[in-house]
N, C-alpha and C positions, 0 to 999 in steps of 0.2 A: 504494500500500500504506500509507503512512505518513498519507494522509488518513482511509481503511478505518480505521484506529487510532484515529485520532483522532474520529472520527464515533462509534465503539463507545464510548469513551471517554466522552464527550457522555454518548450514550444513556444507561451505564449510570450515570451523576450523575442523569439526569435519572428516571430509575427509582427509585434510594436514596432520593433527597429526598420524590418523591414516596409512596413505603410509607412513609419514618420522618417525615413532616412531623407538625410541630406545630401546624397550621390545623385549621380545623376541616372535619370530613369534608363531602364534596360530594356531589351525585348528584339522583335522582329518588326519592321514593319514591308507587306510585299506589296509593290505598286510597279504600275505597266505605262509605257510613255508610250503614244503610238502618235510616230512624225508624221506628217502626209507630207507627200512628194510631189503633191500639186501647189503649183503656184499661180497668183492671174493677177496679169494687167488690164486695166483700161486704157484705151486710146480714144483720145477727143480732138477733132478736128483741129491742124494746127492755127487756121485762121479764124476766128469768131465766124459763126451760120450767122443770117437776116433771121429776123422774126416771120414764122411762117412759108421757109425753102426747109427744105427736106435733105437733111444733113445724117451721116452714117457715125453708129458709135459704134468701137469695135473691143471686143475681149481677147486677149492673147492667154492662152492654158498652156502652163511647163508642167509637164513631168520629168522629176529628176531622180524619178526612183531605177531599178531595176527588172520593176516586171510592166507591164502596158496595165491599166487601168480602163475599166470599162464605164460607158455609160455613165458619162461626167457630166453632169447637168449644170448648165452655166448662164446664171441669172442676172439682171442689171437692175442694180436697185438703183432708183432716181424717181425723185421726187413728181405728183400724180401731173404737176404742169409741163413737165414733159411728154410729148403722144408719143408713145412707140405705134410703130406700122406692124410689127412685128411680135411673137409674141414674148412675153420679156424672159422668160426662160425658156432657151435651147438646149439642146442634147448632143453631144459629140459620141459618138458609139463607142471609139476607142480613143487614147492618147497612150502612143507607143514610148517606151523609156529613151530621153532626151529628146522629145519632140515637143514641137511645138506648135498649136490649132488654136485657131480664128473662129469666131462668132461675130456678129455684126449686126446691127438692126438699124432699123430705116426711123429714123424717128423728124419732129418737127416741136416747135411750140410759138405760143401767141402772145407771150409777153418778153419783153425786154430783160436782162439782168444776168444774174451768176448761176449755174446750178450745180451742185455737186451729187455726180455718180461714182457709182462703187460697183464693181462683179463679185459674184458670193458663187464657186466652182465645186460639187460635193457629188461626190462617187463613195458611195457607201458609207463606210467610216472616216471619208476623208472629208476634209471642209477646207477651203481658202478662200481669203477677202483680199481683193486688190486695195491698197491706197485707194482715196479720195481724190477724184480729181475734178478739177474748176472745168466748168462748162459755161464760157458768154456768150451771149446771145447777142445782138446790134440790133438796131433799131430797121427796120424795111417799112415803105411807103403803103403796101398794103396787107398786112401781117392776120392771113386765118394760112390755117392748116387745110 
């Protein structure tokens, strides 16, 4: 009995020190980092469009992985006063490893000023957003779409 006591005893020092230590914490922790190897640009006309001419915005999709990527859906977000002619997300069926594919759409709008678009490129697990890039527009004499 009086070893029982003293074993409890034990244990429960060896339990205290353990919750209140001042070491620093131990253990495992397991975590998965998964890169995508897609990349995407926007390209915006290099001279400002007129208000109301119908001007091309284009997405450039890298893969810099090792195996081809299927079915990369690649979308242009921009704000709703922009008209896309087009629908704002395309599909490229494959991008082969270090290639490089184009997307484009036909777009227009009816007011003056700055816009900024982005492409958002996501084939399964993978997701890429291009920078922000400035879109001006100029002033035209008779400005509808």
């Amino acid at each position: 009995m009086r070893n029982a006591a003293l074993c409890c005893a034990i244990c429960a020092a060896v339990l205290a020190s353990a919750a209140g230590g001042t070491g620093p914490p131990s253990g495992t922790v397991l975590a998965r980092v998964l890169v995508s190897p897609l990349s995407v640009t926007v390209v915006v006309p290099a001279d400002p469009p007129k208000v109301g001419r119908d001007f091309w915005i284009r997405a450039e999709v890298a893969n810099a992985g090792s195996s081809a990527v299927q079915n990369v859906a690649v979308t242009l977000l921009a704000p709703q006063a922009l008209l896309l002619r087009d629908a704002a997300t395309q599909v490229l069926p494959q991008v082969r490893p270090a290639e490089i594919r184009s997307v484009r759409w036909d777009a227009c709008a009816t007011t003056t000023g700055g816009y900024v678009v982005m492409a958002r490129a996501t084939a399964g697990p993978f997701t890429a957003e291009s920078p922000g890039q400035l879109l001006q527009l100029t002033a035209a004499k008779r400005p509808s779409c």
